[in-house]
C-alpha positions, 0 to 999 in steps of 0.5 A: 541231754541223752541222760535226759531223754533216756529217763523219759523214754524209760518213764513212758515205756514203764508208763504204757507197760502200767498202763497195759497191765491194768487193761489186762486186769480189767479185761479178765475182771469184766470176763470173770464177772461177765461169765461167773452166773454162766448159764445158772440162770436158766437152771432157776424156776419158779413154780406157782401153787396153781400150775401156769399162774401169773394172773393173781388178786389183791388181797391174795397169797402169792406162792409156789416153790422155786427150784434150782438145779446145781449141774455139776459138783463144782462149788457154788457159794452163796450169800443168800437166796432171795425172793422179793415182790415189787409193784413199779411205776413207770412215767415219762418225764422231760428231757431237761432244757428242751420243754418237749417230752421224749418217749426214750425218756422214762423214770419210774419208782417202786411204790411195793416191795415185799423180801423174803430170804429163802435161805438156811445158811451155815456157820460162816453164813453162805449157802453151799447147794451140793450138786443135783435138784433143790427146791425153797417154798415162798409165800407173799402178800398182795396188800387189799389197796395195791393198784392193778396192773395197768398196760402200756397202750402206746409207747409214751404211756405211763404203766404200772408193773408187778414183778416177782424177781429171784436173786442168789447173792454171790458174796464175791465182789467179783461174781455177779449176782444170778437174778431171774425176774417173772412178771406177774398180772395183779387185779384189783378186787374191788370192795361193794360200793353203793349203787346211786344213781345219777343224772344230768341235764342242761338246756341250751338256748334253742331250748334243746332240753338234753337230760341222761340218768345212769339208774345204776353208776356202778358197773362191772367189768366185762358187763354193760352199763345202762343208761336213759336219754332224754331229749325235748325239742319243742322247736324241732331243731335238728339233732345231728348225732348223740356221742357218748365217751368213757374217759379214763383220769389217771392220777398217778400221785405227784407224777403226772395227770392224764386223761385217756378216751377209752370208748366213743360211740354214736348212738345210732338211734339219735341220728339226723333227730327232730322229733319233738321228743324222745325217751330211749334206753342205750347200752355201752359195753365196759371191755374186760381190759379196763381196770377197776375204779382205785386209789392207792396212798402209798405208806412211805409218802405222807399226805402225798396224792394218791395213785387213781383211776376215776371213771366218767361218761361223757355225753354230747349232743352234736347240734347244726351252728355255732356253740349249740353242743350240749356236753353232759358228764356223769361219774361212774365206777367200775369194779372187779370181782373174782369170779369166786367172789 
């Protein structure tokens, strides 16, 4: 029986001495991972062409140099410097099995992602940066039909970002990686498109005649978009208010629809209105923010909806009683130009 208990004692004891010993190993792994990039991070830079550039247009070169200093003689082996380019979305999802949304919960995918490795390495294929200054030049493209850069206005919206990321591979498996990302600005510089224009018009059963014509449905950004209402009321019914509302429909491929209200305005000329007609002339301001009209298939999914914003104005005429509203809805297009262009 001691025999016996003397065995087990003796197994435990080498089992928690296993045990401590492999502790201590992962320990001073995860110090030396944690520490190897050290504070190299801060030495990389990234100097575009134009001096603090960060907003760029589709169809454009993306360029500049990146610069890294080596502080001391110490070695520092790499594998490869490089740079790369990348346009991801972010979406919200559910949480499974509960049906509501989350605003922790969110996925993304990378729908852009252009490489280019920087590096001259030697025989044995590492790169060894001596001590003191060194610098690599870089140039990517920004494709035509990329989208623009779309912000994230309240936390459970969808966004898309663009990011130019630099990564020195460490070929040791216990080294981390030094990587530094910069986000950039992406606008999408729109194509000429057709000026049409286009109206619409309804009756309601008060005989309430409600008719709008946009005579330009392309407008830019920054700018104003014009429009006619019309308006026969041979019953002198009592108009209360006409509202317009820029809606924003954003497709984001298979990953969700949605639909934004970005403006909603009263006209403030049609207000407590009973006059038997009127022909007047509005102006609604399209902020600078807005993104353009686009739509944008991404390559690596085939016959897959596409990622797109559409456009239209909404027109209500706010009438006294029940189910008398008229809602009129008309598509407009709005475009983004350089100011070069």
């Amino acid at each position: 029986m001691k025999d016996k208990y003397s065995c087990s004692c003796l197994y435990s004891n080498l089992m928690h001495s296993f045990h401590s010993v492999t502790y201590q190993c992962l320990f001073l792994t995860l110090i030396l991972i944690g520490s190897s990039s050290g504070g190299l991070k801060s030495n990389i830079i990234c100097r575009f062409s134009e001096q603090n550039q960060t907003v760029f247009w589709t169809g454009e070169f993306v360029s500049g140099n990146i610069e890294f200093t080596n502080p001391d003689n110490r070695e520092l082996k790499l594998k490869s410097v490089n740079v790369e380019l990348t346009g991801v979305l972010f979406y919200k999802t559910f949480l499974a099995g509960t049906g509501f949304k989350s605003s922790k919960s969110f996925s993304h995918k990378t729908f852009f992602n252009q490489r280019l490795n920087l590096n001259s390495s030697n025989e044995r294929g590492d790169v060894i940066p001596p001590y003191g200054n060194h610098k690599w030049p870089f140039r990517l493209f920004l494709n035509d039909s990329l989208p623009p850069t779309l912000k994230q206005k309240k936390s459970s919206d969808s966004f898309i970002s663009y990011a130019l990321r630099i990564v020195f591979v460490r070929p040791e498996w216990y080294r981390r990686n030094i990587k530094k990302g910069i986000p950039i600005n992406v606008k999408h510089a729109s194509l000429p498109v057709d000026v049409l224009k286009v109206e619409a018009q309804q009756k309601n059963k008060q005989d309430v005649l409600f008719h709008v014509i946009l005579q330009k449905s392309v407008v830019a950004v920054g700018k104003n978009v014009s429009f006619d209402v019309k308006i026969q009321n041979p019953k002198e019914v009592l108009i209360n208010r006409v509202s317009v509302t820029l809606v924003q429909h954003l497709n984001l491929g298979s990953v969700q629809k949605s639909q934004r209200n970005l403006l909603n305005e009263t006209l403030k000329a049609i207000n407590q209105f009973k006059d038997p007609h009127l022909h007047k002339n509005f102006q609604l301001h399209v902020p600078d923010t807005t993104p353009p009209t686009f739509s944008f298939h991404n390559p690596s999914i085939n016959n897959g909806p596409p990622i797109a914003i559409l456009y239209e104005l909404h027109f209500e005429a706010h009438l006294s009683g029940f189910y008398n509203n008229i809602r009129l809805q008309l598509p407009l297009i709005i475009t983004d130009y350089p100011q070069n262009n």
